[in-house]
Structure formats: C-alpha cells, structure tokens
C-alpha positions as CSV (number, residue, x, y, z in Angstrom):
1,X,-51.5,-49.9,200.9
2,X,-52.3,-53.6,202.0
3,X,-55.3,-55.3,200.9
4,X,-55.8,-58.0,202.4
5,X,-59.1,-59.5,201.2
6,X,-57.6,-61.2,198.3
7,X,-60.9,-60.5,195.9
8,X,-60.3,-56.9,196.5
9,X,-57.3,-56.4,194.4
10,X,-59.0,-57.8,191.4
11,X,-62.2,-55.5,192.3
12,X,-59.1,-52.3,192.1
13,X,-58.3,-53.1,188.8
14,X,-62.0,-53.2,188.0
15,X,-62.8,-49.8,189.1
16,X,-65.3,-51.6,191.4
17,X,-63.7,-51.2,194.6
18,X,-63.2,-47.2,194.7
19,X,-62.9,-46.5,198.7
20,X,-61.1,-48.2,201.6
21,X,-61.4,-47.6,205.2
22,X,-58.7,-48.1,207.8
23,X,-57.9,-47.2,211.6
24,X,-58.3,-43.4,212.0
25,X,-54.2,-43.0,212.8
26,X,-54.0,-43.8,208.8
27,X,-55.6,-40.8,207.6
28,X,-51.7,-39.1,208.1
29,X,-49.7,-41.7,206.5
30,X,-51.7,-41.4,202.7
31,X,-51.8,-37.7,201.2
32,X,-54.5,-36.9,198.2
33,X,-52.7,-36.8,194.8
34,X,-50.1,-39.4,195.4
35,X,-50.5,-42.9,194.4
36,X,-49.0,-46.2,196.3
37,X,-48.5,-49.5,196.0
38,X,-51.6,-52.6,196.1
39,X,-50.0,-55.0,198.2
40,X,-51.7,-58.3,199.1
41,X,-50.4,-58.8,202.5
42,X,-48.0,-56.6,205.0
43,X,-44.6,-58.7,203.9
44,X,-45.3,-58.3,200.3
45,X,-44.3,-56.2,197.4
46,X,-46.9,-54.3,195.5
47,X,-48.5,-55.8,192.4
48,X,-46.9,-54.9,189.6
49,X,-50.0,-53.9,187.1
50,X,-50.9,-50.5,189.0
51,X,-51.0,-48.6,191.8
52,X,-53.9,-46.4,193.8
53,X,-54.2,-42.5,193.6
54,X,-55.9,-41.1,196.5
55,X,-58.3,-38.6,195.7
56,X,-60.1,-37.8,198.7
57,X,-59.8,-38.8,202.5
58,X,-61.9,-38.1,205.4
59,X,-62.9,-39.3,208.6
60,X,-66.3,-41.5,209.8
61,X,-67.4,-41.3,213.3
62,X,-69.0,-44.7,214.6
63,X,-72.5,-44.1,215.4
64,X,-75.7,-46.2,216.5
65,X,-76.7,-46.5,212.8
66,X,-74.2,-47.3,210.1
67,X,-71.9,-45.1,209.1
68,X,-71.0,-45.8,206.2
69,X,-73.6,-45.2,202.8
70,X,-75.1,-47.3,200.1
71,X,-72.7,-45.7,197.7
72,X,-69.5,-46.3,199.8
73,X,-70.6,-49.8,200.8
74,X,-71.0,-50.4,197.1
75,X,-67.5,-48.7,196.8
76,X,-65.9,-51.0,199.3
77,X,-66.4,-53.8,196.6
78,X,-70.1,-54.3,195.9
79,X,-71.3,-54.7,199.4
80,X,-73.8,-54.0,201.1
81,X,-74.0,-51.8,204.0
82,X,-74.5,-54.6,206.8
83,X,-72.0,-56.4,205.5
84,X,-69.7,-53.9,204.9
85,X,-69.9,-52.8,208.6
86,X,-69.8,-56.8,209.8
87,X,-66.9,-57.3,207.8
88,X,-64.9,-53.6,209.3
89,X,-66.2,-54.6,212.8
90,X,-64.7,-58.3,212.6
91,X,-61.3,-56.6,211.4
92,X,-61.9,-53.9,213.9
93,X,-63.7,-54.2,216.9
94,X,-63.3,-51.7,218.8
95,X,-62.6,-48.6,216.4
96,X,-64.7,-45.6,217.2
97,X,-62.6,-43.7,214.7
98,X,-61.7,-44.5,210.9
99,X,-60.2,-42.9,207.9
100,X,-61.4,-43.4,204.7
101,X,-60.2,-42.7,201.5
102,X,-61.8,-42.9,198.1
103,X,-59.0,-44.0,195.4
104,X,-58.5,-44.7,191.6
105,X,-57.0,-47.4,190.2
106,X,-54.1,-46.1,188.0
107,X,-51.8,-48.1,185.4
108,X,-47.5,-46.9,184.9
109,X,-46.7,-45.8,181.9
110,X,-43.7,-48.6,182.0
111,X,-46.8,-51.6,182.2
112,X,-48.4,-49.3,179.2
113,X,-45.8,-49.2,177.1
114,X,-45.7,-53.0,177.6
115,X,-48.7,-53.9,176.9
C-alpha cells in the first residue's frame, strides 16, 4: 500500500497512524487479515521493517459535514478533522466515495530474529 506522505510511514511504525483512506474502487483490492507492503511511492519497493494487517474496511459517504471522526482523524496520523478532510480533498477532489481501512503495524519474524 503506497504512502505517500513521507511522515506517515514513520507514524505506522509508531502505531500512531492506524487508518488510511483511499478511492472507494480500493476497498476490493485489500482483504481483512492479510498484511501488505508500506511503500513510499508507487515505483517503490516496500520498507523492509514491517508490513500492515488490515483489520477492518468500510466505506464513508461524503456529506455536508465531515465524514470522517475525531478518532479516525487522530488515526490518520494525529490530525485533526479539518485538516484531515483538506488534506483528502487536495489529493481527491472530487471523490464522493472512499474506502477506508483501519490497519496494524506488524513486524516479520525474519527482521525479529535480526534484531
């Protein structure tokens, strides 16, 4: 999964950043239960450290007021929730859809064993 804010990654391994949101047609591609890959930007390889295991996905509706909670903005990576919904709608303009999953940060046993 790309992240493309680069403070985000750091905020995964902190257990800060817990949710993601992404165009709606997303919520297919990422099952609960599986983990996959933190990747920095589309062309490149996952970090190394650890991955993300989905845990829950849904869908949010756009409305006239936010979306998105407190909680989940907090999720996102310690926003709040006008930033947080700035932030998706300079990425995203024109959604009206999006999926969002909420995610762990999770660490191979192979980087384990080396640490």
């Amino acid at each position: 999964m790309i992240f493309a804010v680069p403070s985000h990654i750091e905020l995964i391994k902190k257990a800060i950043k817990t949710e993601t949101r992404r165009n709606a047609s997303a919520i297919n591609r990422y099952e609960v239960g599986k983990t996959y890959a933190i990747q920095p930007k589309r062309t490149a390889k996952g970090i190394p450290e650890g991955r993300i295991l989905i845990k829950r996905k849904w869908i949010e509706a756009k409305t006239v007021n936010f979306p998105i909670t407190e909680k989940s903005a907090i999720a996102e990576g310690n926003y709040t929730v006008e930033s947080y919904e700035k932030l998706y709608e300079k990425l995203n303009p024109n959604w009206t859809l999006r999926a969002t999953f909420s995610f762990a940060y999770v660490v191979p046993k192979f980087v384990e064993a080396n640490l």
